[in-house]
Structures are given as structure tokens and as C-alpha cells.
C-alpha positions as CSV (number, residue, x, y, z in Angstrom):
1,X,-80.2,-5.8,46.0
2,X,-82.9,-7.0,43.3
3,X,-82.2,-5.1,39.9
4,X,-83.7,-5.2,36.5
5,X,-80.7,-6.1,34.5
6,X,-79.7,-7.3,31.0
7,X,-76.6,-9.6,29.9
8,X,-77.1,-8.8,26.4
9,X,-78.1,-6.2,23.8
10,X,-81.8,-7.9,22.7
11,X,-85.7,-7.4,23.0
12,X,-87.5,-7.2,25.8
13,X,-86.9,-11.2,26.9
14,X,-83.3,-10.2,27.9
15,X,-84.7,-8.1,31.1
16,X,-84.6,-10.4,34.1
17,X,-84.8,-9.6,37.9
18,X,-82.0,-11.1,39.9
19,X,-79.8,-10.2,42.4
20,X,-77.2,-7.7,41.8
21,X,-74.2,-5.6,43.8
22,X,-75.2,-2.7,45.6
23,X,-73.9,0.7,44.4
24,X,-72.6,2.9,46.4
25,X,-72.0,6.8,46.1
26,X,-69.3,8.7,44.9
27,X,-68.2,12.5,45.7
28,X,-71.5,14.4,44.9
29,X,-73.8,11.5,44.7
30,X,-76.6,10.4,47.1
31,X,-78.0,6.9,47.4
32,X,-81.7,6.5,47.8
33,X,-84.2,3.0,48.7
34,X,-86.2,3.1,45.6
35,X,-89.7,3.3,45.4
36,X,-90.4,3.3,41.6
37,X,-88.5,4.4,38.8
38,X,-89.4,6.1,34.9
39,X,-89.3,4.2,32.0
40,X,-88.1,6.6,29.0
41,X,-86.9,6.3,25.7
42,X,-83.2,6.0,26.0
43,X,-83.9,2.6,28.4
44,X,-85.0,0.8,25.8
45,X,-83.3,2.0,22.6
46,X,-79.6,1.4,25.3
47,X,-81.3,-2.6,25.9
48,X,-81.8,-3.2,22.8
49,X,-78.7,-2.0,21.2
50,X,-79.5,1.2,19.3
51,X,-77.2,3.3,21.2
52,X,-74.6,1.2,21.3
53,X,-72.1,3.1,19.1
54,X,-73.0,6.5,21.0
55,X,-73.4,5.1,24.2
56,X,-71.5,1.5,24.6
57,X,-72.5,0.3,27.9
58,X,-70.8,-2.4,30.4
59,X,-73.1,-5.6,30.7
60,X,-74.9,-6.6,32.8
61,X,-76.8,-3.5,32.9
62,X,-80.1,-2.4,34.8
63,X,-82.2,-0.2,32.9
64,X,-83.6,3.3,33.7
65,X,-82.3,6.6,34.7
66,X,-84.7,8.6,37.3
67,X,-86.0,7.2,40.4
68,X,-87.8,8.3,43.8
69,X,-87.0,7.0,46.7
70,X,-85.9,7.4,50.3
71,X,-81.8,8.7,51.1
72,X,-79.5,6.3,52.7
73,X,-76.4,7.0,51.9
74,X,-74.6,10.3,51.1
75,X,-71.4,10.8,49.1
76,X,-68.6,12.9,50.4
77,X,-69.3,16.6,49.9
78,X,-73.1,16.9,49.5
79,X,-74.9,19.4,51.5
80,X,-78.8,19.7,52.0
81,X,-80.0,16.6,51.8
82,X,-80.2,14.1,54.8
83,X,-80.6,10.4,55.7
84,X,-84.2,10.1,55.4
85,X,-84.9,12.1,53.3
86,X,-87.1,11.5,50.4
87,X,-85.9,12.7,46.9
88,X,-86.5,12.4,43.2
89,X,-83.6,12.7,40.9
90,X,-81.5,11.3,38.0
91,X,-78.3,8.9,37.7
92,X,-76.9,7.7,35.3
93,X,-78.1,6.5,31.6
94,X,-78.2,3.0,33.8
95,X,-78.9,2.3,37.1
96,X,-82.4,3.1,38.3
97,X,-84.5,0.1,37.8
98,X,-83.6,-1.4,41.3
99,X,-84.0,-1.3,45.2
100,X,-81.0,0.6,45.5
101,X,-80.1,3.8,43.4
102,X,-76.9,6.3,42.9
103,X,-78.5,9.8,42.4
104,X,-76.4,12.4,41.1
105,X,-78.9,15.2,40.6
106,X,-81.9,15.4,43.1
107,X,-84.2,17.7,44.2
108,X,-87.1,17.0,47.9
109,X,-90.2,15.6,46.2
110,X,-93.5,17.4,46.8
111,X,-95.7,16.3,49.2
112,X,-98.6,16.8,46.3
113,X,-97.1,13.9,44.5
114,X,-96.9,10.4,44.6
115,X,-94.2,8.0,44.4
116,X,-95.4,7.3,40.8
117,X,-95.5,10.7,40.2
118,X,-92.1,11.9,41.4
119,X,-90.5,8.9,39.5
120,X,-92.2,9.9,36.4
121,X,-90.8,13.5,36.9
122,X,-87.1,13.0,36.7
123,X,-86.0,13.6,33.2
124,X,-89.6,14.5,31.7
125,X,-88.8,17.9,33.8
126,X,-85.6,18.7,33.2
127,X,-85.9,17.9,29.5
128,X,-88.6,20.1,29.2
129,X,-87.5,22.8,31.1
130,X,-84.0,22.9,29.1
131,X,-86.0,22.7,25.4
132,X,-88.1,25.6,27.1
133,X,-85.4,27.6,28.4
134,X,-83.6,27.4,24.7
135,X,-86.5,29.6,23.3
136,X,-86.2,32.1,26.2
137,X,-88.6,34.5,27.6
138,X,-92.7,32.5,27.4
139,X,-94.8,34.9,28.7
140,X,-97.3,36.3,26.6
141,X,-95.7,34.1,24.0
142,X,-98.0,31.6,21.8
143,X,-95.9,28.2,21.9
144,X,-96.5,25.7,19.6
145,X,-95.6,21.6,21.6
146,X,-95.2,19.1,18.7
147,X,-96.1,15.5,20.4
148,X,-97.9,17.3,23.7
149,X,-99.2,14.3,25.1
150,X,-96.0,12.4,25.9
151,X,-94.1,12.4,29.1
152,X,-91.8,15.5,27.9
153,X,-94.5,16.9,25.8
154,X,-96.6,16.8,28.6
155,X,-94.9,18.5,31.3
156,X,-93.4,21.1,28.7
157,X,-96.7,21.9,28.3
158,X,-97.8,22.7,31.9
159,X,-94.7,23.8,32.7
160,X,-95.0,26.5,29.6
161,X,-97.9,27.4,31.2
162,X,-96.8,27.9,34.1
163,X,-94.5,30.7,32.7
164,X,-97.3,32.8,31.0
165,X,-97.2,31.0,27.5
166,X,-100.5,30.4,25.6
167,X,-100.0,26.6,24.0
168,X,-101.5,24.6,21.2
169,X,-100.4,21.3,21.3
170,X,-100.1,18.4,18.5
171,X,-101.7,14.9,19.7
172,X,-103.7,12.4,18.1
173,X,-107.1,13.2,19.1
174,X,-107.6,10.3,21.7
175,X,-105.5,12.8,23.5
176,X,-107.3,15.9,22.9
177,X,-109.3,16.1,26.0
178,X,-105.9,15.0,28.1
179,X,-104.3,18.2,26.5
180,X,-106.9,20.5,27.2
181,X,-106.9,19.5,31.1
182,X,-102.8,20.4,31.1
183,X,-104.0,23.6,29.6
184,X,-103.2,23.3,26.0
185,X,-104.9,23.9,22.5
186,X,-104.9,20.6,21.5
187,X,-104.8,19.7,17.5
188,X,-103.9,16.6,15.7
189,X,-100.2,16.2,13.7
190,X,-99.5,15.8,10.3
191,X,-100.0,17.1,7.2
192,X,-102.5,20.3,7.4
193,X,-100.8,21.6,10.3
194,X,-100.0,24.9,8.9
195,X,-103.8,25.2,7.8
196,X,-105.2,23.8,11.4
197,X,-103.0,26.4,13.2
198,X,-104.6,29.5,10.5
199,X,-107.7,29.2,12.2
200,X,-106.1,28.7,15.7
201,X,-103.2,31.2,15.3
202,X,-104.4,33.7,13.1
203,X,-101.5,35.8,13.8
204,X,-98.7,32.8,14.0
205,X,-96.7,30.8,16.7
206,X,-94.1,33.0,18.0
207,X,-92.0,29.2,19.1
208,X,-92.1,25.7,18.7
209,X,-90.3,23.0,20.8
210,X,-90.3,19.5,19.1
211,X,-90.6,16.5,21.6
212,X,-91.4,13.6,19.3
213,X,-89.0,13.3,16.5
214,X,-92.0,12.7,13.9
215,X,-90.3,14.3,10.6
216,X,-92.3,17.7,10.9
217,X,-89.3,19.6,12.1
218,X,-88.5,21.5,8.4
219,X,-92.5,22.0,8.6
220,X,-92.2,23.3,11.6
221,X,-89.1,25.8,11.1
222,X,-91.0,27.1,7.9
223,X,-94.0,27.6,10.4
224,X,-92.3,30.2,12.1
225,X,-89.8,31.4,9.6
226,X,-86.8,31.3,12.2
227,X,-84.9,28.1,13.3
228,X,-84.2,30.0,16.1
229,X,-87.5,30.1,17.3
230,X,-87.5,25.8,17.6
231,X,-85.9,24.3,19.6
232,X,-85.6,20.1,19.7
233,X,-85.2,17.2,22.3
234,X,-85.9,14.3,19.9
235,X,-84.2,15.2,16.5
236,X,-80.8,15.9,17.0
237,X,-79.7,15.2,13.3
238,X,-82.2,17.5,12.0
239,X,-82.3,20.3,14.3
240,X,-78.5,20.4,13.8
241,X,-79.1,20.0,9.9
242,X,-81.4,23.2,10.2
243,X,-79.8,25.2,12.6
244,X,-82.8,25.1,15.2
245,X,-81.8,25.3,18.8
246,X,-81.3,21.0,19.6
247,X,-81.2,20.4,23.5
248,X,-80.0,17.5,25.5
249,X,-81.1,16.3,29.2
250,X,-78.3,17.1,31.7
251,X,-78.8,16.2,35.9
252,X,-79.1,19.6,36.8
253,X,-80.4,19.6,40.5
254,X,-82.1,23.3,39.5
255,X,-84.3,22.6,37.2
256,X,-85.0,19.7,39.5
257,X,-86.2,21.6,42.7
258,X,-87.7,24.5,40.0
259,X,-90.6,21.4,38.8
260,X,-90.5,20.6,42.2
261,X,-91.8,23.8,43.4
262,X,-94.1,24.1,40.3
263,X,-95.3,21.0,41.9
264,X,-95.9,22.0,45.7
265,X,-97.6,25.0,43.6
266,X,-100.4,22.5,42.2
267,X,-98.8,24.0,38.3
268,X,-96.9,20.9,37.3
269,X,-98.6,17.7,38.0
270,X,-96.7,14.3,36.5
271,X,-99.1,12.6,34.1
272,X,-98.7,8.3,34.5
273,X,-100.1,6.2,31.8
274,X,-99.6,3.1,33.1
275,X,-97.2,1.2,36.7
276,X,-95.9,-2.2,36.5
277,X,-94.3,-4.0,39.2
278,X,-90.3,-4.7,38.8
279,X,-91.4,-8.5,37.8
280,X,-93.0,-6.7,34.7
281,X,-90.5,-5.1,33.6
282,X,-90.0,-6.4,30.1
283,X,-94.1,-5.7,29.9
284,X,-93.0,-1.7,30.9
285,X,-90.3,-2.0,28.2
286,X,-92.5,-3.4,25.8
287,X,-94.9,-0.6,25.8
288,X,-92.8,2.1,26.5
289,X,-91.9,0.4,22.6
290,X,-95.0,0.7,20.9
291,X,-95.0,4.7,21.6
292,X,-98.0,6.6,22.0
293,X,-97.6,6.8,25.4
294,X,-100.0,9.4,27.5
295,X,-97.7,10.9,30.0
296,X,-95.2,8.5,31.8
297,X,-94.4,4.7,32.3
298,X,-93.8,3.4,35.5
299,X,-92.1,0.7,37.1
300,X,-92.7,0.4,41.2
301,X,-89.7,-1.2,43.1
């Protein structure tokens, strides 16, 4: 199969496409014909050797851990999913950048979206959903999304939504008019957030969740007086430091089919910024990089 892969820990000049082996299933995994795959965080900070320590890796590696694509293989003892087909899901921290792609939590894409959609979906979703579910029940709940206009930040925010929750979210204000069309309160970051959110929430934010690991985190514990009430998928060190709920992505196949069905509901679209082609990847890792991102990065298989 053709793979993104890198020999060595490095910049963005160590991705190459080349031929690698095909993978096939285990117990419990599926194997699906790639269509396109996410580009997040983790794919970048594993190239380039920032991980390493945490999460050592065996090289060559190809980059990338959600992907859409078509089923043609199935592991021993999977049920409900067929040859044909087509699913959205998460591997491994490796493995998705390529034609061919071990899934080992999937859920049937929606009809509503697109292949760039579905593979932007992956492990925005279930990210969100799990720093969501952390602060428990949201409806009739104000929420506050710290870094709204990224590709958690983004879906957390329709998908809060979705569950009855009234959200203001922080974004620089090239984004403002993106976060009002996922449904959101938009307001910029920074210092003056506790003054901004006076005039918006006159009578507080009942909970925060953190998606961009920008510093604010004791701000935005002393916001709501409770660590309890924030929760964190960026800032582990902190969150742990102040006791605030800190949440990691797991492949949980629920939460997959759950965005899914907020999808086929028209409630949780996927937001793309940008697609490159596989031959681009390094150009996909490069401004994945430079942050800022609106929504999701793509690469198409």
C-alpha cells in the first residue's frame, strides 16, 4: 500500500510517501480502503519527537490516527459491520495516513457527510464528547469552551448544544462569526476574560471545558470557583496540578455512533479548514504546526 511514513523523529521533511506493508486486523479490529484521514495534534508532536518518552514509537511510522474509508477486512469476533461497508473510526496513535487502515473503534458514517467530514470527525468527537461527559448533565447549563474554534473545540461546541447547553466560546475574533454559526457566544481569550464574560454571564458559567492548553486554566477554575466544574483535554499537568477533571481520547465505538447520529440529525456537522492530497502531506503537517487551525485538517488518500 502507499503510506505517509517517517524513518526518523524530525520536521516536516522526514514525511515521505512510499510503499509500505499492508496491515491487517487483529481480534476486534476492522480494516477499511481509506478515503482521507485527520491530521491532529498528537501526529505531529509523535513525528517530530515530543512524545517520545510518553509514547516511543517503532520507525518507520505513518502518521495519523482516524480515518474514513470503505471495510475490507474484518478481524475475528466483530459483529455489525460488513464488507462494504463504509465507516469512520480510530486506530491506533499511528497508522492512518495510508490506503489501507486497522480500525479499532468505528462507527457507519452519515450519509450527511463527506469523506472529508467523516475523517475529520474521528477523535475531534470522541474527545469532545468525553471532556463533555466529565462535567455531566448540560442542559439548561451555561458552558463556557476555551479555544471553540478548533477541531475539538469546535465539535464540543455543537455537540454541547446539542445537549441543551447555552455556550460562549473563546476564539480570536477572525473566528467570531464561525462560532456564532456552530451556535456559540463567541468572545476573544486572554486577559479580561472574567470582565468580557460579566457582561455576557451576568449570573456566571455553571462549566468550563479547556481544549487549547493556552495557560488560562487557574483563570478559568477561579471563574467558576470549583475545579470540578472544568474539565481539560489539552493540559494534563495542570488540570492534574488543580484538581479539575483532565480527560483523555479513548476508541470508544459509542461515542462514535452517538456524533454519528448527531450527524444524520443535521446537530453535529465536522468543520474542515483546509484538505491536502497524501503527496502534501508534510504541507498538512506543517500547518496543522502553526496552530490556529478553524475546525479540522485534512489529508485525502
Amino acid at each position: 500500500m502507499r503510506a505517509a511514513r517517517f524513518h526518523e523523529y524530525g520536521g516536516v521533511e522526514s514525511l515521505v510517501v512510499e510503499q509500505a506493508p499492508d496491515p491487517h486486523p487483529g481480534p476486534g479490529e476492522i480494516r477499511v480502503r481509506a478515503a482521507a484521514a485527520g491530521v491532529n495534534p498528537i501526529d505531529w508532536k509523535l513525528r517530530a519527537g515530543a512524545l517520545r518518552q510518553l509514547i516511543p514509537l517503532e520507525l518507520p511510522a505513518v502518521p495519523g490516527r482516524d480515518a474514513v474509508g470503505v471495510v475490507d477486512e474484518i478481524g475475528d469476533g466483530v459483529r455489525g459491520v460488513a464488507v462494504g461497508d463504509r465507516v469512520f473510526g480510530l486506530g491506533g496513535v499511528t497508522g492512518a495516513t495510508a490506503e489501507l487502515v486497522v480500525l479499532s473503534a468505528w462507527a457507519h458514517a452519515p450519509d450527511e457527510w463527506d469523506d472529508d467530514r467523516a475523517a475529520g470527525a474521528g477523535l475531534a468527537s470522541v474527545t469532545a464528547m468525553r471532556g463533555l461527559n466529565a462535567l455531566g448533565p448540560l442542559a439548561g447549563r451555561l458552558l463556557l469552551v476555551e479555544g471553540a474554534a478548533g477541531g475539538v473545540g469546535s465539535a464540543a461546541v455543537e455537540i454541547a448544544v446539542a445537549q441543551g447547553a447555552t455556550v460562549i466560546g473563546t476564539a480570536s475574533e477572525r473566528n467570531h462569526a464561525f462560532l456564532t454559526s456552530l451556535g456559540a457566544v463567541p468572545t476573544t481569550y486572554g486577559p479580561g476574560l472574567a470582565q468580557r464574560l460579566t457582561t455576557l454571564a451576568p449570573h456566571g458559567v455553571d462549566l468550563v471545558l479547556d481544549t487549547a492548553a493556552s495557560g488560562s486554566l487557574d483563570d478559568l477554575v477561579a471563574l467558576t470557583g470549583d475545579p470540578k466544574r472544568v474539565a481539560t483535554v489539552a493540559d494534563h499537568a495542570r488540570g492534574q496540578r488543580l484538581g479539575t477533571h483532565v480527560v483523555n481520547a479513548e476508541n470508544d465505538s459509542s461515542l462514535l455512533a452517538a456524533a454519528a447520529e448527531l450527524g444524520r440529525e443535521g446537530r453535529y456537522t465536522p468543520r474542515i479548514e483546509q484538505t491536502f492530497p497524501l503527496e502534501r502531506i508534510a504541507e498538512a503537517h506543517a500547518q496543522a504546526e502553526r496552530g490556529r487551525t478553524r475546525g479540522k485538517i485534512v489529508v485525502r488518500i
